[in-house]
N, C-alpha and C positions, 0 to 999 in steps of 0.2 A: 573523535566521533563526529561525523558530520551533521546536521542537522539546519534547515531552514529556519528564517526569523522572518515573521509576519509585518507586516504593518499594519499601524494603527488602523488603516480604512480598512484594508483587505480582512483586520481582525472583527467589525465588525460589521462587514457585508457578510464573511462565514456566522458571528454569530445570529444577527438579523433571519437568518435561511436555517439555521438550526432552531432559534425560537419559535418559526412559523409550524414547523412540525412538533413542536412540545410546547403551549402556550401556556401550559400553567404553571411550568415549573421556573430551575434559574439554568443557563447554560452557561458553560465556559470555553473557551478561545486559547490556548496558549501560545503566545506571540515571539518566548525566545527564553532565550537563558542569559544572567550576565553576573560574571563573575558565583558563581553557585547557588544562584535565584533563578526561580522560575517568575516569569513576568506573563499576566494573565488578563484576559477582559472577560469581565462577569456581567451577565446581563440578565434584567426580566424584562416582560412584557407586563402591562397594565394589568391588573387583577381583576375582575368585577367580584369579587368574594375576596374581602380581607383577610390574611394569616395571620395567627397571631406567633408570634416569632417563640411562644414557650413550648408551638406544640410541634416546632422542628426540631428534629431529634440534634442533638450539638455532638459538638466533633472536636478535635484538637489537633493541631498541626504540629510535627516537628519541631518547626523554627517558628521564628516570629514572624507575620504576614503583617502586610501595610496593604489597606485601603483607599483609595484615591476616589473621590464619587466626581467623575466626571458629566455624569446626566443624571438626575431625579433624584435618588436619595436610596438609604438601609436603614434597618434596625439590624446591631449585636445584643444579643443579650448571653449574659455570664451567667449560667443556673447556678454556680458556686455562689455567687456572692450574691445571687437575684439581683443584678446588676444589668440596667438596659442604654444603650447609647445610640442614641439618634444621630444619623449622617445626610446631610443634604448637599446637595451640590457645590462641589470645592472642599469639602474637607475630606479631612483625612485623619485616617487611625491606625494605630498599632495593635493587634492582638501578641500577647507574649507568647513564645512558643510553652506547647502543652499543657494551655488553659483552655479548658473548656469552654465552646462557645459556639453559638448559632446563627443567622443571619437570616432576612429574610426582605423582602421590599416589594411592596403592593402597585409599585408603580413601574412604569417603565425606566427604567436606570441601566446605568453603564458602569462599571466599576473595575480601577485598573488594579488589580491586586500583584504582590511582591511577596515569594515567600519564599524565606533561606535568606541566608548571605555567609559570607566567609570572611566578614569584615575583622572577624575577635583573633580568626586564626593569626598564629606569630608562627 
């Protein structure tokens, strides 16, 4: 199945031009597939009204997702465990697949996210 793969700039001069039309929320970019992952650039724009990350509704993926905060920073928060993890720039985090969890970031951030892989497959 054929399918393009974006580059890092090209991912986010599209998302930069998707946020100017939705400024308050988060958009996403997806850059490529490798190996049975999706690899994605998440971004917000600055907030001038804080969210508080319990009152986005959380969600759970499939597979495991990896977070990469390459600009500004996130909050996850776990409503199972009322568990909150702060990300800022350079780190990175694992969510397990089909844990509940939300996300959210009052500031302008960039976030390379990973979700899936077929690493377990034998």
């Amino acid at each position: 199945m054929p399918f393009s793969v974006k580059s890092l700039k090209e991912a986010i001069l599209e998302l930069e031009n998707r946020l100017l039309s939705n400024p308050t929320d988060e958009e996403c970019v997806v850059l490529g597939y490798a190996d049975g992952a999706e690899v994605s650039l998440m971004g917000w724009n600055e907030r001038p009204v804080s969210r508080d990350v319990r009152d986005v509704p959380p969600h759970a993926n499939s597979a495991d997702s990896m977070q990469i905060v390459l600009e500004g920073g996130m909050v996850i928060y776990y409503p199972d465990e009322d568990e909150t993890v702060v990300l800022n720039t350079g780190d990175c985090h694992v969510v397990p697949g089909g844990k509940m969890h939300s996300c959210v970031s009052t500031q302008k951030s960039l976030v390379l996210v990973v979700v899936g892989h077929r690493a377990l497959e034998r």
